[in-house]
N, C-alpha and C positions, 0 to 999 in steps of 0.2 A: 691448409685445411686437413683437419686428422677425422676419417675415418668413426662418424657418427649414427649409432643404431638408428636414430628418427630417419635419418636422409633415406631419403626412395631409390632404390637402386636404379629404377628405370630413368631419375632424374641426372644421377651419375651418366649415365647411355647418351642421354640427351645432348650434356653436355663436352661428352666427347665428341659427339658428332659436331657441333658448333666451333669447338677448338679444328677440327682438321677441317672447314670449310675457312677459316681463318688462315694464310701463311704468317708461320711466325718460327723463324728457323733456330730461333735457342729455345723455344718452349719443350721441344722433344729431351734437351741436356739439363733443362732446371729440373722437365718432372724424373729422368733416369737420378738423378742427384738425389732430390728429395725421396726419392724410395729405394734407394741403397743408402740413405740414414735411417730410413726406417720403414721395416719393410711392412709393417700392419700399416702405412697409408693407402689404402684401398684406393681414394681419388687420384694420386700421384701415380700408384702401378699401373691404373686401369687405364689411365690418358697416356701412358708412356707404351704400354702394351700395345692400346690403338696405333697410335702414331706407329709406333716401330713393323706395326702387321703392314699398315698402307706405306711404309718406305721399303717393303718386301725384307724385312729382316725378320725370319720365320722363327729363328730358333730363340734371340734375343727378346720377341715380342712372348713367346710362350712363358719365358723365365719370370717378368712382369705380371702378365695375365693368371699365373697359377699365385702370384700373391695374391690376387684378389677372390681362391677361389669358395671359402671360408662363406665372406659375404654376400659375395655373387652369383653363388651355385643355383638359383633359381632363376637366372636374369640369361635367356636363350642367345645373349649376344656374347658371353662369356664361353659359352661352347662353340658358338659357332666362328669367333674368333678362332680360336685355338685348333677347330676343325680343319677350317683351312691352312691354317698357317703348317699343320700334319701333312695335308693333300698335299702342299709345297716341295713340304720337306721329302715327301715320297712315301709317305708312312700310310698306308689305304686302310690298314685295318683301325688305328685310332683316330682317324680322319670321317671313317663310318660311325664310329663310335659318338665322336663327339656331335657331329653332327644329330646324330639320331636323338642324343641326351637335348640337342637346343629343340628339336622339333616337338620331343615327348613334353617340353615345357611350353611350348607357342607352337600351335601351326597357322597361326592368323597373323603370322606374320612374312612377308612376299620375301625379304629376305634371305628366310630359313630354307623355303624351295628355292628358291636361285642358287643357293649355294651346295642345296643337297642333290642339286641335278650335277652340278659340277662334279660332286665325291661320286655319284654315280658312273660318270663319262668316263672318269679312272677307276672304276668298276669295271668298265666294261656294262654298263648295264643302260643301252640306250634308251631303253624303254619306258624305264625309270626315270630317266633325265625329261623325256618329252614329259611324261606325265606330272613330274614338279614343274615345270614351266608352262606349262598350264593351268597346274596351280595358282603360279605368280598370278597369272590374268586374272581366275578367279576369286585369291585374297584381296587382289589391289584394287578391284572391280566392289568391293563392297563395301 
């Protein structure tokens, strides 16, 4: 699949999450293949980026996820990806960043505080962290 203006970005989303509830241990080497032939495949980066974030490869999953960031820059799972995968790396000030950039596009999403409590706790900002996690309760909650 090549990277099509109609397709819903959030359908993309979707479907990553479906492939990593799936094991399938050559899917992660077909889609890194398929988008180092070519790097405008948006579906191939963004499912490779996934995969590579949840097998804690933070820096390889970034180099992925910034191909998609063209299409995907409104899609608050593309920051928030990349957020952490910063937080990982140790990186606090683009780890705040990103995150903030997924939350200024979704806060109705439980995810985006669960993660932004986390960038907070490497803050140092405890406070912060309680009050997205209660968040969580509150988005999930509606």
């Amino acid at each position: 699949l090549q990277w099509q203006p109609p397709i819903d970005p959030q359908l993309l989303v979707d479907v990553s999450r479906i492939y990593l509830d799936v094991p399938d241990p050559d899917r992660l080497v077909q889609f890194r293949q398929r988008s180092d032939a070519n790097p405008h495949d948006v579906v191939a980066a963004f499912v490779a980026g996934t995969e590579l974030h949840h097998h804690g490869h933070w820096t390889a999953s970034n180099v992925y996820l910034a191909r998609t960031a063209e299409a995907m820059d409104r899609q608050p799972r593309l920051h928030l990806y990349m957020a952490m995968n910063e937080l990982h790396l140790g990186r606090q000030p683009q780890a705040e960043a990103g995150i903030e950039r997924a939350f200024a596009i979704s806060d109705r999403d439980p995810d985006v505080y669960y993660c932004r409590a986390h960038v907070r706790v490497g803050a140092n900002n405890a406070s912060g962290a309680v009050a997205d996690l209660q968040g969580v309760n509150v988005v999930s909650e509606q």
